[in-house]
N, CA and C atoms of all chains as a GROMACS GRO file, in nm:
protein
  546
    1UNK      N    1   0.893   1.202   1.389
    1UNK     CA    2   0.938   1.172   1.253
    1UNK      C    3   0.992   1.298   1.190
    2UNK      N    4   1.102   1.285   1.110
    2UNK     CA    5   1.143   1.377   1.084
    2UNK      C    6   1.140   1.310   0.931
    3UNK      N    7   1.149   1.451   0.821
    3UNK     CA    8   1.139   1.365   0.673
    3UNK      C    9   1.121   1.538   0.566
    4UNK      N   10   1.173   1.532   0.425
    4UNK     CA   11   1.169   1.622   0.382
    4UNK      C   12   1.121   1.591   0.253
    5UNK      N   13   1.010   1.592   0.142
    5UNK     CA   14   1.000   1.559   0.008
    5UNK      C   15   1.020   1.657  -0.081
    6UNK      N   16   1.069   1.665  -0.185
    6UNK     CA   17   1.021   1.755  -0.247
    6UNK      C   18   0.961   1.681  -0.418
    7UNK      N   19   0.904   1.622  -0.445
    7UNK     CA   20   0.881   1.543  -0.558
    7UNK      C   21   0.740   1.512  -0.528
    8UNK      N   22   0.638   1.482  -0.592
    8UNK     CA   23   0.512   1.397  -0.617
    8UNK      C   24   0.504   1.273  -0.541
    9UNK      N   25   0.601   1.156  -0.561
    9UNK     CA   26   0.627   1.031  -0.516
    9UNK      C   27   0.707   1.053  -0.362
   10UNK      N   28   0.772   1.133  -0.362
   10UNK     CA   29   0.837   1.171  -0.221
   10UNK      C   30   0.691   1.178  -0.092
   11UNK      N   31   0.619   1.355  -0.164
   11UNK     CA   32   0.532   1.367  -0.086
   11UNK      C   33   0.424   1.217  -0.091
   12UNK      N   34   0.388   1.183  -0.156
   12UNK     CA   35   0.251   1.039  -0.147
   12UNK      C   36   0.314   0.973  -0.090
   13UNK      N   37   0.405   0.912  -0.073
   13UNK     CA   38   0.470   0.812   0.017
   13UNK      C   39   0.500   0.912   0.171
   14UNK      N   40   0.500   0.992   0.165
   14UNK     CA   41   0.535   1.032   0.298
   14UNK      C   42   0.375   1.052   0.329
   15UNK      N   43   0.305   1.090   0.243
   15UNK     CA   44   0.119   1.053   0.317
   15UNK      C   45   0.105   0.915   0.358
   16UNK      N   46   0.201   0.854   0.247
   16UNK     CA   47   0.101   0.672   0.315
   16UNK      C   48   0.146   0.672   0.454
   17UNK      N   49   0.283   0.706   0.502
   17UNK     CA   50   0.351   0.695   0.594
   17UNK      C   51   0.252   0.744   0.702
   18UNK      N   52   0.223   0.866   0.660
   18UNK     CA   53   0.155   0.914   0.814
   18UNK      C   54   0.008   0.886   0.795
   19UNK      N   55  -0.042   0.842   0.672
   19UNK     CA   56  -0.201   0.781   0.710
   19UNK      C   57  -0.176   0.612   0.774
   20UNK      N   58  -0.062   0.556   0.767
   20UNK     CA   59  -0.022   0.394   0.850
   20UNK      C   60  -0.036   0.449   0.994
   21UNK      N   61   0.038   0.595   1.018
   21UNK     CA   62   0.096   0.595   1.163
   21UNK      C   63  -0.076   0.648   1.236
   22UNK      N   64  -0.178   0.667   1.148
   22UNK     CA   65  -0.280   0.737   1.220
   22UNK      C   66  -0.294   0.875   1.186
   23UNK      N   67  -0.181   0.902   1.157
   23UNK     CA   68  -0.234   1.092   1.146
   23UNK      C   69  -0.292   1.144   0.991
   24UNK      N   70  -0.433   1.060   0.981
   24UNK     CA   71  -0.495   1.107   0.876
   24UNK      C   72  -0.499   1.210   0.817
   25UNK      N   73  -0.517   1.298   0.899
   25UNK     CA   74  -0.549   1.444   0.847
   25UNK      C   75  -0.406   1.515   0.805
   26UNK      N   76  -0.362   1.496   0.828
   26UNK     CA   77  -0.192   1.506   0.772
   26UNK      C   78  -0.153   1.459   0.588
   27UNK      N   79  -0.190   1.335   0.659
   27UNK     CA   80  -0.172   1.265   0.572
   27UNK      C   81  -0.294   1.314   0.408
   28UNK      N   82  -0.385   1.393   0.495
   28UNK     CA   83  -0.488   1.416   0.336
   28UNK      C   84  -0.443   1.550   0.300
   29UNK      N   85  -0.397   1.639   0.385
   29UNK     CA   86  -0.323   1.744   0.371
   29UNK      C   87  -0.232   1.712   0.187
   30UNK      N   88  -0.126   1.631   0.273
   30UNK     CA   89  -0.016   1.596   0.164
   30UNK      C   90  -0.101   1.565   0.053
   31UNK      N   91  -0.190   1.446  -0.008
   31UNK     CA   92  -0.238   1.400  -0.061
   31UNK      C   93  -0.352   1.530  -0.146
   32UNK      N   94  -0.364   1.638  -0.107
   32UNK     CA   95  -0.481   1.738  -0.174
   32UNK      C   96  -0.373   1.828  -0.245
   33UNK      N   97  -0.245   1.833  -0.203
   33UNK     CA   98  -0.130   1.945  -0.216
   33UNK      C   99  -0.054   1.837  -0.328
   34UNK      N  100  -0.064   1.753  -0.332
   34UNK     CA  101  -0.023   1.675  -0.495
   34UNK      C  102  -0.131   1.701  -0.611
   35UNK      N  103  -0.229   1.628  -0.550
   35UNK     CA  104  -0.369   1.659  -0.618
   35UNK      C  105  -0.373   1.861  -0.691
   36UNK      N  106  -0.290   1.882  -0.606
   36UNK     CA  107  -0.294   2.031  -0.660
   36UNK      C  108  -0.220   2.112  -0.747
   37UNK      N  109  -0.104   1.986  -0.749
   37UNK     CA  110  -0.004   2.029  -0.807
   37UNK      C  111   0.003   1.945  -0.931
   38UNK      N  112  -0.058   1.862  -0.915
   38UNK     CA  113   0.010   1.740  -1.037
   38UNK      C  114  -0.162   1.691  -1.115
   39UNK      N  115  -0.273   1.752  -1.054
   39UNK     CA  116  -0.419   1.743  -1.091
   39UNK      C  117  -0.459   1.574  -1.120
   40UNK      N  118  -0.369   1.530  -1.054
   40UNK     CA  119  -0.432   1.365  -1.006
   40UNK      C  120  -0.542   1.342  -0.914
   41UNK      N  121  -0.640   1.314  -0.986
   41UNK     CA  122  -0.767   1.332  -0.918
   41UNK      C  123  -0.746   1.235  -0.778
   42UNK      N  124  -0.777   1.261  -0.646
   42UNK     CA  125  -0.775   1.151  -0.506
   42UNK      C  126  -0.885   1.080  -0.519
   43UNK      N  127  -1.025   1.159  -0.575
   43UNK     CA  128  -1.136   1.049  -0.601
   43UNK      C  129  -1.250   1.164  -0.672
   44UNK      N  130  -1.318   1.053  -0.757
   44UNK     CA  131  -1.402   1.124  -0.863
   44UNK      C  132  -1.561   1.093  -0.784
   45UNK      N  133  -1.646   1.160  -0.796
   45UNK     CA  134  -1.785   1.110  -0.831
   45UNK      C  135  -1.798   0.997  -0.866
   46UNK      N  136  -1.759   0.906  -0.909
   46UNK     CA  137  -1.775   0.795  -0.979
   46UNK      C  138  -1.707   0.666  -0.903
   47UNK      N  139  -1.592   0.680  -0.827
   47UNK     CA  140  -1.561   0.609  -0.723
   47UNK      C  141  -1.624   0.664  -0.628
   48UNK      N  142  -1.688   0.748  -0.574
   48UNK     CA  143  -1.754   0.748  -0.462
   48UNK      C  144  -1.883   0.703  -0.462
   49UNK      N  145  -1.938   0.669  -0.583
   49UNK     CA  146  -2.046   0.565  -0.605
   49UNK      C  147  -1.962   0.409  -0.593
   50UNK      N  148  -1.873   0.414  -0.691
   50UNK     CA  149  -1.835   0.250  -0.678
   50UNK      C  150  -1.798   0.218  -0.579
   51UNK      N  151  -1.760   0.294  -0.470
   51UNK     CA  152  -1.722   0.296  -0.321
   51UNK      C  153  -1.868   0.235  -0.233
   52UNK      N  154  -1.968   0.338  -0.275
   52UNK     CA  155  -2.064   0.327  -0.194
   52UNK      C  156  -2.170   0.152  -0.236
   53UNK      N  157  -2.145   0.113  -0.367
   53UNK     CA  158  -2.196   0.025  -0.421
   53UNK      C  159  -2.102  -0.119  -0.378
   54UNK      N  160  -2.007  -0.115  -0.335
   54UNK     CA  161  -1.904  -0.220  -0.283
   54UNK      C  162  -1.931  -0.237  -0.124
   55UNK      N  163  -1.946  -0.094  -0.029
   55UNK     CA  164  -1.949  -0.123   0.101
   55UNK      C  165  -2.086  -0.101   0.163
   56UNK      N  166  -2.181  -0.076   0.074
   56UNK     CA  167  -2.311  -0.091   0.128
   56UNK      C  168  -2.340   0.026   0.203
   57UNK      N  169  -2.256   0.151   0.186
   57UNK     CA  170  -2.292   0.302   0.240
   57UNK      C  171  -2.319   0.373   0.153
   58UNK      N  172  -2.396   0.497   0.213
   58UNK     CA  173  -2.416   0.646   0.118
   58UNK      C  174  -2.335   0.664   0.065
   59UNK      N  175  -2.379   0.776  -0.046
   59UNK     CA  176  -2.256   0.838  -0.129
   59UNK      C  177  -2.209   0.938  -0.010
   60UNK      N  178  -2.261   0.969   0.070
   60UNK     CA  179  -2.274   1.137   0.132
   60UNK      C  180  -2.188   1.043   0.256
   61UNK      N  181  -2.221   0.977   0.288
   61UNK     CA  182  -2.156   0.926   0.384
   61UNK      C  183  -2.009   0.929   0.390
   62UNK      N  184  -1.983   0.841   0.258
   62UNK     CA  185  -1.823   0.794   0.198
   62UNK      C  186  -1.771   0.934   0.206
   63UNK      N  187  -1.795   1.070   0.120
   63UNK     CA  188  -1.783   1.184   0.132
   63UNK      C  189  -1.766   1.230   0.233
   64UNK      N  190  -1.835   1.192   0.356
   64UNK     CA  191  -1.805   1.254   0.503
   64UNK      C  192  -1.699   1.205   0.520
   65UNK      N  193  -1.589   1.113   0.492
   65UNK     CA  194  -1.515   1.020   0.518
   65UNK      C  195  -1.354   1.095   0.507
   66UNK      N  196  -1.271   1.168   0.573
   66UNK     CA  197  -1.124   1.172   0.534
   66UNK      C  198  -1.107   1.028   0.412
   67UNK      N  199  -1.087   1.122   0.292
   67UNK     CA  200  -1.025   1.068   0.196
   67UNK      C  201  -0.925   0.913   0.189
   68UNK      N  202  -0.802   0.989   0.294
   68UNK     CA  203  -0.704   0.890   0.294
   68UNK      C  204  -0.766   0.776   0.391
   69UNK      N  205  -0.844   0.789   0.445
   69UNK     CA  206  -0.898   0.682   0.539
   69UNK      C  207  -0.968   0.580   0.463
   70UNK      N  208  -1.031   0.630   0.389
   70UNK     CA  209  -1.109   0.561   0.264
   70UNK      C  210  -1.023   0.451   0.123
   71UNK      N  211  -0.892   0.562   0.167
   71UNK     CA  212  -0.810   0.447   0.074
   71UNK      C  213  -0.764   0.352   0.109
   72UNK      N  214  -0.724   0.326   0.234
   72UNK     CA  215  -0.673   0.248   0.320
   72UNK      C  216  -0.760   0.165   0.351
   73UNK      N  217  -0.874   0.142   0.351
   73UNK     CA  218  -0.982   0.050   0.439
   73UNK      C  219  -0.940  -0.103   0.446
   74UNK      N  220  -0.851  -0.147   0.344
   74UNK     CA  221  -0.813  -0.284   0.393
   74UNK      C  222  -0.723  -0.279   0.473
   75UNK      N  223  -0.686  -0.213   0.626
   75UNK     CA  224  -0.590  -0.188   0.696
   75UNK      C  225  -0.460  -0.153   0.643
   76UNK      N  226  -0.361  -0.163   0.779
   76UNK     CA  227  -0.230  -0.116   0.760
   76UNK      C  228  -0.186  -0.235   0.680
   77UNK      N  229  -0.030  -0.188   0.625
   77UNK     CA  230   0.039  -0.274   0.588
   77UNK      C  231   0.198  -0.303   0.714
   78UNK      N  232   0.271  -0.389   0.672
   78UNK     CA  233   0.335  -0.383   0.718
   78UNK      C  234   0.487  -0.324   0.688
   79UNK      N  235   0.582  -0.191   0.753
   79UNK     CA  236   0.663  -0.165   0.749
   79UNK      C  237   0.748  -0.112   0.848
   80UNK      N  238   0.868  -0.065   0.793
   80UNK     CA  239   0.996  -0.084   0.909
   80UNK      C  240   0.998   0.078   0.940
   81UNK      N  241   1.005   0.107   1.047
   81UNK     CA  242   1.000   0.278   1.146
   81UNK      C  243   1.102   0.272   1.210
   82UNK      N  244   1.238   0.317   1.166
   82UNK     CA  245   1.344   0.379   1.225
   82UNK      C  246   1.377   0.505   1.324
   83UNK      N  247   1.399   0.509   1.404
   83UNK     CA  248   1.414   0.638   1.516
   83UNK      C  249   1.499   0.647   1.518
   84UNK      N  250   1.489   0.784   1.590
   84UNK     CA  251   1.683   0.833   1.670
   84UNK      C  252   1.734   0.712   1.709
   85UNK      N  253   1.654   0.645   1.785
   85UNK     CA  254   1.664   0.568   1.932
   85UNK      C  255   1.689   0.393   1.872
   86UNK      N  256   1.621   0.356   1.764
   86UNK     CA  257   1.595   0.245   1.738
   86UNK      C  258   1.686   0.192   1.648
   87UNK      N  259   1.779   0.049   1.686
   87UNK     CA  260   1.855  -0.040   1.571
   87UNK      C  261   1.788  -0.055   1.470
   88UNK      N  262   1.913  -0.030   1.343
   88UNK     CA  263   1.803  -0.076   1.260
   88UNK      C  264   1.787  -0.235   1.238
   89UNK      N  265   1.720  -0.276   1.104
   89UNK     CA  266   1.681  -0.350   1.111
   89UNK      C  267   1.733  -0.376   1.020
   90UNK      N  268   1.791  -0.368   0.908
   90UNK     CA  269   1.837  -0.342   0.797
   90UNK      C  270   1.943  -0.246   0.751
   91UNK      N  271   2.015  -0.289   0.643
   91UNK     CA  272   2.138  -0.145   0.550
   91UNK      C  273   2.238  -0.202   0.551
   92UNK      N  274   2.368  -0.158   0.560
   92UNK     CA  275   2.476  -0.195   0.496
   92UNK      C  276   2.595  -0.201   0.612
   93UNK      N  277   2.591  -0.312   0.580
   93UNK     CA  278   2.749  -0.347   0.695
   93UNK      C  279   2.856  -0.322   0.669
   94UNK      N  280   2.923  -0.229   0.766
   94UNK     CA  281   3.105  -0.242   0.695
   94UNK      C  282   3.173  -0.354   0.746
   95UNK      N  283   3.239  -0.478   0.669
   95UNK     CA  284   3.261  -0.605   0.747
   95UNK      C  285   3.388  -0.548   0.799
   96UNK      N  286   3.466  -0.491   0.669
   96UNK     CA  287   3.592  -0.474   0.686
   96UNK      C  288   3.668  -0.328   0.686
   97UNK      N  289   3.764  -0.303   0.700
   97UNK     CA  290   3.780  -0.152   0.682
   97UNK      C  291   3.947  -0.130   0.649
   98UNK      N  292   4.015  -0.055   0.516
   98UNK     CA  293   4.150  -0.078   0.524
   98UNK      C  294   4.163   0.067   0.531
   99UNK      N  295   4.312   0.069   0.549
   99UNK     CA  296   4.351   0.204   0.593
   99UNK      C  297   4.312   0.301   0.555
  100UNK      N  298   4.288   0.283   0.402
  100UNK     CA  299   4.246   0.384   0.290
  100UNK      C  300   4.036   0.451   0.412
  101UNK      N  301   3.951   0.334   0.397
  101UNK     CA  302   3.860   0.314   0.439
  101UNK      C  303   3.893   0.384   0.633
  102UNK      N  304   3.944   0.313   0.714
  102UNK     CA  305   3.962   0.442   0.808
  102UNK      C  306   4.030   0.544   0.836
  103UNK      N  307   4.102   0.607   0.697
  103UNK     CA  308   4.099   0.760   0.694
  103UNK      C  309   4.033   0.809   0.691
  104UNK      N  310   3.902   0.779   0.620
  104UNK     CA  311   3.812   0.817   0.538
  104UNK      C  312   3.758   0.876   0.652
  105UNK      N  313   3.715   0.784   0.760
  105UNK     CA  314   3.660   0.783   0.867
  105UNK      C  315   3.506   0.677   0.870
  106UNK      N  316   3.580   0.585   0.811
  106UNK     CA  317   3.466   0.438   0.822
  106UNK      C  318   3.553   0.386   0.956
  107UNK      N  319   3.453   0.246   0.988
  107UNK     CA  320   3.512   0.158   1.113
  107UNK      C  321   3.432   0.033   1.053
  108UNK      N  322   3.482  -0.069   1.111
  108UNK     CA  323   3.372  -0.136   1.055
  108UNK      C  324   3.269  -0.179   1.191
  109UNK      N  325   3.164  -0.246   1.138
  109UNK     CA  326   3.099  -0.302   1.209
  109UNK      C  327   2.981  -0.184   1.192
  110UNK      N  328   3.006  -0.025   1.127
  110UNK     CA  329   2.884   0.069   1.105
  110UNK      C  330   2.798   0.012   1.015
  111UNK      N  331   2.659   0.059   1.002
  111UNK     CA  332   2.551   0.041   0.979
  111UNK      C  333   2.525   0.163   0.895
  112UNK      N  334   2.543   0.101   0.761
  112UNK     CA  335   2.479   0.259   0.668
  112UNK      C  336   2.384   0.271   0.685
  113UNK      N  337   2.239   0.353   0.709
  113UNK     CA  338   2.116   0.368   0.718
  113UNK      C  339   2.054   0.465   0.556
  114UNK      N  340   2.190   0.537   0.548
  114UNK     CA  341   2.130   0.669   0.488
  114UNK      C  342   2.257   0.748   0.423
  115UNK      N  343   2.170   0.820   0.371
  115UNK     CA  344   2.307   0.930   0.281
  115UNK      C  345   2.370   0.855   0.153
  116UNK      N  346   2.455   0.916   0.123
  116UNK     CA  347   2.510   0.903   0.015
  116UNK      C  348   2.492   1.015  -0.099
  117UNK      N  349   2.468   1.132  -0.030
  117UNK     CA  350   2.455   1.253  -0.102
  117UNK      C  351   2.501   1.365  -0.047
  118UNK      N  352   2.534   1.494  -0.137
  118UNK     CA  353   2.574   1.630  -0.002
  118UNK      C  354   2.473   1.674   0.091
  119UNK      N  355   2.532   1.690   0.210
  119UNK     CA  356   2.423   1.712   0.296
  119UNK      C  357   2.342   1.807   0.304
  120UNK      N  358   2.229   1.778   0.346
  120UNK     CA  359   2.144   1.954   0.355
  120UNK      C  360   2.085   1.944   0.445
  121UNK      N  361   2.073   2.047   0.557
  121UNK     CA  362   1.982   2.080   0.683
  121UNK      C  363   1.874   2.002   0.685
  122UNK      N  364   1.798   1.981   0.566
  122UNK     CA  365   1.664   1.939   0.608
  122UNK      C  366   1.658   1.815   0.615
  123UNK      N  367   1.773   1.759   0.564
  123UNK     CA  368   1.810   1.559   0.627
  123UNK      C  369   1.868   1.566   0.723
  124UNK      N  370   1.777   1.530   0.800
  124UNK     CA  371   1.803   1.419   0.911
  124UNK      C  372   1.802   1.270   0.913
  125UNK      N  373   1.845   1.207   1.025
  125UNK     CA  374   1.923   1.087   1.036
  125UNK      C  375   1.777   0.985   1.086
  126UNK      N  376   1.720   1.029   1.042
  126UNK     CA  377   1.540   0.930   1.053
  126UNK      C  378   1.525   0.846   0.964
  127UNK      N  379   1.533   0.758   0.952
  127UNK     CA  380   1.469   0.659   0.810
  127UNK      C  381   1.324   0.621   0.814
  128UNK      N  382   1.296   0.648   0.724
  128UNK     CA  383   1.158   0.560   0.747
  128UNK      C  384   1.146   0.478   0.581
  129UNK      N  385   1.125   0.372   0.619
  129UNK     CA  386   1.062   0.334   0.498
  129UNK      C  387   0.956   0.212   0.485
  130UNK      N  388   0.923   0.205   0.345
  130UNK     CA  389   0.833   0.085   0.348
  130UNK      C  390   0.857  -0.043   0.323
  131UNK      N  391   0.848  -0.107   0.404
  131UNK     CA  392   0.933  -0.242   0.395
  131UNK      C  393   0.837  -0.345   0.259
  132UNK      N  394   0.667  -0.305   0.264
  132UNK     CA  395   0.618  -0.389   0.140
  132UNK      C  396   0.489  -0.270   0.154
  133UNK      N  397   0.493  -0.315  -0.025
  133UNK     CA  398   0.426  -0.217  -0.068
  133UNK      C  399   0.289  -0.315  -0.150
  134UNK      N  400   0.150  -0.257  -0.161
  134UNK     CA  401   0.074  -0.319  -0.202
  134UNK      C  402   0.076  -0.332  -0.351
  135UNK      N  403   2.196  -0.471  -0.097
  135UNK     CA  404   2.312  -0.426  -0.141
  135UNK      C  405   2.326  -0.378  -0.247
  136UNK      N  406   2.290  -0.446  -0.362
  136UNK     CA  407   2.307  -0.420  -0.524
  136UNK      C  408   2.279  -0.286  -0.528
  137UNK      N  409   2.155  -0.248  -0.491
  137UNK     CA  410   2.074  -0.099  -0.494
  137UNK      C  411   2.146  -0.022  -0.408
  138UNK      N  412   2.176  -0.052  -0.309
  138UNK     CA  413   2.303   0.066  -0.265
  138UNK      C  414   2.411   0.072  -0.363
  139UNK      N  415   2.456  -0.022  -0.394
  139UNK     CA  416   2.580   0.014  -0.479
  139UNK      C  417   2.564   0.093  -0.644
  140UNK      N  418   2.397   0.100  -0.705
  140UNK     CA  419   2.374   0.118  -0.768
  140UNK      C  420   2.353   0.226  -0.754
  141UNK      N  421   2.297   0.308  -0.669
  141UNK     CA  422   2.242   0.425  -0.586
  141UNK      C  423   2.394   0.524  -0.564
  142UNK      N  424   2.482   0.470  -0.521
  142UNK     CA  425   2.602   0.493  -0.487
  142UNK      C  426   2.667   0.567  -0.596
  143UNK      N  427   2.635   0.476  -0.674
  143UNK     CA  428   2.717   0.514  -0.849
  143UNK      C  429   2.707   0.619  -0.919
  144UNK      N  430   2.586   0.722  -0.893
  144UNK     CA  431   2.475   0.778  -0.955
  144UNK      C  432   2.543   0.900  -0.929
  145UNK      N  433   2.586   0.869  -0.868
  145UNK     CA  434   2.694   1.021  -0.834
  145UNK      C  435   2.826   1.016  -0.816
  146UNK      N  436   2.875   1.152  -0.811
  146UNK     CA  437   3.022   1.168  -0.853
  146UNK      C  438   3.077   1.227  -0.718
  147UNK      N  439   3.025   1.320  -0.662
  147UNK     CA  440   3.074   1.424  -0.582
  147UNK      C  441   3.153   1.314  -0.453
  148UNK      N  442   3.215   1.388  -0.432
  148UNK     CA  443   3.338   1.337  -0.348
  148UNK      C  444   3.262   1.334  -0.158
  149UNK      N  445   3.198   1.484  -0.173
  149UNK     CA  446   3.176   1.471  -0.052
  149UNK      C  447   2.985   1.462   0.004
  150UNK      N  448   3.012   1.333   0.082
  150UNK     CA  449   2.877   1.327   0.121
  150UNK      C  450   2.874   1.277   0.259
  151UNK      N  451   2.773   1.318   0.276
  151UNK     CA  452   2.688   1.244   0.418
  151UNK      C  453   2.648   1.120   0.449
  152UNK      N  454   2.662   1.032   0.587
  152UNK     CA  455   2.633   0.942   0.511
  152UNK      C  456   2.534   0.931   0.683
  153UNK      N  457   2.437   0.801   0.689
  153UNK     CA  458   2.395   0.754   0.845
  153UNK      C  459   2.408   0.666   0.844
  154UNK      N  460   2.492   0.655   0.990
  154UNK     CA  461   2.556   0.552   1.002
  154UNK      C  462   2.461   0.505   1.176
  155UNK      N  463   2.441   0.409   1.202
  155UNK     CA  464   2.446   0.318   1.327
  155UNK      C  465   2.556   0.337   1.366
  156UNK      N  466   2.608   0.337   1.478
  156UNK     CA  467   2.773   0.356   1.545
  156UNK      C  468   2.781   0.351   1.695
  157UNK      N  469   2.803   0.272   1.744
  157UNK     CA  470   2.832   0.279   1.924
  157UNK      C  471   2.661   0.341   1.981
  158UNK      N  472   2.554   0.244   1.876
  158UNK     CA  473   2.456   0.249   1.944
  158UNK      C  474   2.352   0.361   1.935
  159UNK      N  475   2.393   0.428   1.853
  159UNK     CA  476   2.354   0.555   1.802
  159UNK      C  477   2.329   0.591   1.656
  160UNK      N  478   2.256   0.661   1.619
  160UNK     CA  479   2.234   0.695   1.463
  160UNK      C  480   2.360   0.838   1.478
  161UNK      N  481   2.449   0.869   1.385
  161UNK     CA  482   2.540   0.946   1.381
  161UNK      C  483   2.572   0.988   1.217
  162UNK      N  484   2.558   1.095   1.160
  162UNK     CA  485   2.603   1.182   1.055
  162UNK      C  486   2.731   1.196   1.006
  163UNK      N  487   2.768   1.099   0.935
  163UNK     CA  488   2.918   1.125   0.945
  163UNK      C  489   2.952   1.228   0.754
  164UNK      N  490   2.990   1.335   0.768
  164UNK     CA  491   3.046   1.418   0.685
  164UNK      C  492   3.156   1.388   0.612
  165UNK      N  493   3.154   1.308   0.484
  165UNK     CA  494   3.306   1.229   0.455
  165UNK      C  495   3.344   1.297   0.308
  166UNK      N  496   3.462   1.293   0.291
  166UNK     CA  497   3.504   1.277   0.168
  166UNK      C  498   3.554   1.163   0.131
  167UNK      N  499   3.497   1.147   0.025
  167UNK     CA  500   3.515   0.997  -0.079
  167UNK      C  501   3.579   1.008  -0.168
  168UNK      N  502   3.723   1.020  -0.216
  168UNK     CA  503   3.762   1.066  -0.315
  168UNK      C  504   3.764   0.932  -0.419
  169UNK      N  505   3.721   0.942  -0.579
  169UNK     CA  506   3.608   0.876  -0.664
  169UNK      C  507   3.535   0.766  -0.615
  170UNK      N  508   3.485   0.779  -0.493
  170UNK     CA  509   3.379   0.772  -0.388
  170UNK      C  510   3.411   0.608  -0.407
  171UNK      N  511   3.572   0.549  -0.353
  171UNK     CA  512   3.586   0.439  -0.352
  171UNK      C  513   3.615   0.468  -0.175
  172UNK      N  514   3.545   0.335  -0.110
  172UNK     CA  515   3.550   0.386   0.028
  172UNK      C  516   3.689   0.303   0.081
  173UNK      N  517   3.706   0.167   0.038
  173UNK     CA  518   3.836   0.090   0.092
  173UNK      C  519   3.803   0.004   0.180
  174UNK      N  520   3.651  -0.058   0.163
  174UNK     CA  521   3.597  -0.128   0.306
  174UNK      C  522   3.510  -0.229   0.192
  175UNK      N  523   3.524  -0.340   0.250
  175UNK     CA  524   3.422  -0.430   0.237
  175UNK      C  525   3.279  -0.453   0.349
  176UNK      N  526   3.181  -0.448   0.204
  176UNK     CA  527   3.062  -0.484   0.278
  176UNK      C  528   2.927  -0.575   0.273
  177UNK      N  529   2.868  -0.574   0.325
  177UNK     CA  530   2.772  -0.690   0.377
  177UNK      C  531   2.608  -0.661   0.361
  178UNK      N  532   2.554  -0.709   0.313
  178UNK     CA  533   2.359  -0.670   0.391
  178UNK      C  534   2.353  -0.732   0.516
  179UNK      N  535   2.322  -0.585   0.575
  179UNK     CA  536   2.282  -0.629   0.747
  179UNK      C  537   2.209  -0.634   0.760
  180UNK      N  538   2.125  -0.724   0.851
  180UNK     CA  539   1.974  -0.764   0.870
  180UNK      C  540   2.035  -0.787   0.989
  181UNK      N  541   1.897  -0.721   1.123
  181UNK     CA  542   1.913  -0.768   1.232
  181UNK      C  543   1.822  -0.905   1.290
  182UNK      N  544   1.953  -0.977   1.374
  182UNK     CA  545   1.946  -1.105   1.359
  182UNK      C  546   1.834  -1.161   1.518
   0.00000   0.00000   0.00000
């Protein structure tokens, strides 16, 4: 996966992303480095009781717990993971294309995925996104 | 679509990047858009 945030909502969505794919600890990384920046608490004393009073565990326990794992407990959701390698599944069809359009250097039948801004090194041609959100 | 085209709007600059699907491949295409009218009609693609 390749991916660059620089915003609050950029980085948390790129945590949900990699606490879906498994890589928790990544994913709490991102999630402590918002928390650090923006002082949005990830969890108080007080949800880690209402935590522990809902699932029938310790407080100390829940606490032993990677954070983001804890948020997630009603499983994954479902969304769409674009690769180098992989059609997408979705985006924008060129049906048609007039002269003006293949000067440009459109064709049709391409598949917008992405862009629509000046480019910068740290975009790459990866999409990822969330197809539904809770 | 709408949201691409809305997304689209939001800016002015002539020259952008765009990713494209193309002969099977994800590919970077470096374009200039001059007042980022492209001359192509288009579609929501969903794969079928």
């Amino acid at each position: 996966m390749v991916g660059a945030t620089y915003s609050d909502v950029g980085t948390v969505t790129e945590a949900d992303l990699l606490d879906r794919l498994g890589q928790h600890e990544a994913a709490q990384s991102l999630y402590l480095r918002v928390y650090d920046q923006y002082q949005d608490a990830p969890r108080s004393p007080r949800s880690t009781s209402g935590e522990a009073k809902r699932t029938g565990q310790s407080t100390l326990a829940i606490r032993r717990q990677p954070w983001s794992r804890s948020c997630f407990h009603t499983a994954l959701e479902s969304f769409t993971l674009a690769t180098r390698k992989d059609a997408p599944k979705d985006g924008i069809l060129v049906r048609y294309v007039t002269p003006r359009g293949a000067s440009i250097g459109l064709r049709a039948n391409d598949v917008f995925r992405g862009g629509g801004r000046r480019s910068s090194p740290e975009h790459g041609p990866v999409q990822a996104r969330l197809a539904s959100r809770r | 679509m709408a949201q691409y085209k809305l997304v689209w709007r939001l800016g002015d600059d002539a020259h952008v990047t765009l990713t494209v699907w193309r002969d099977g491949r994800y590919q970077q295409l470096p374009l200039v858009v001059p007042q980022r009218w492209f001359g192509a009609q288009f579609d929501t693609y969903r794969l079928s």
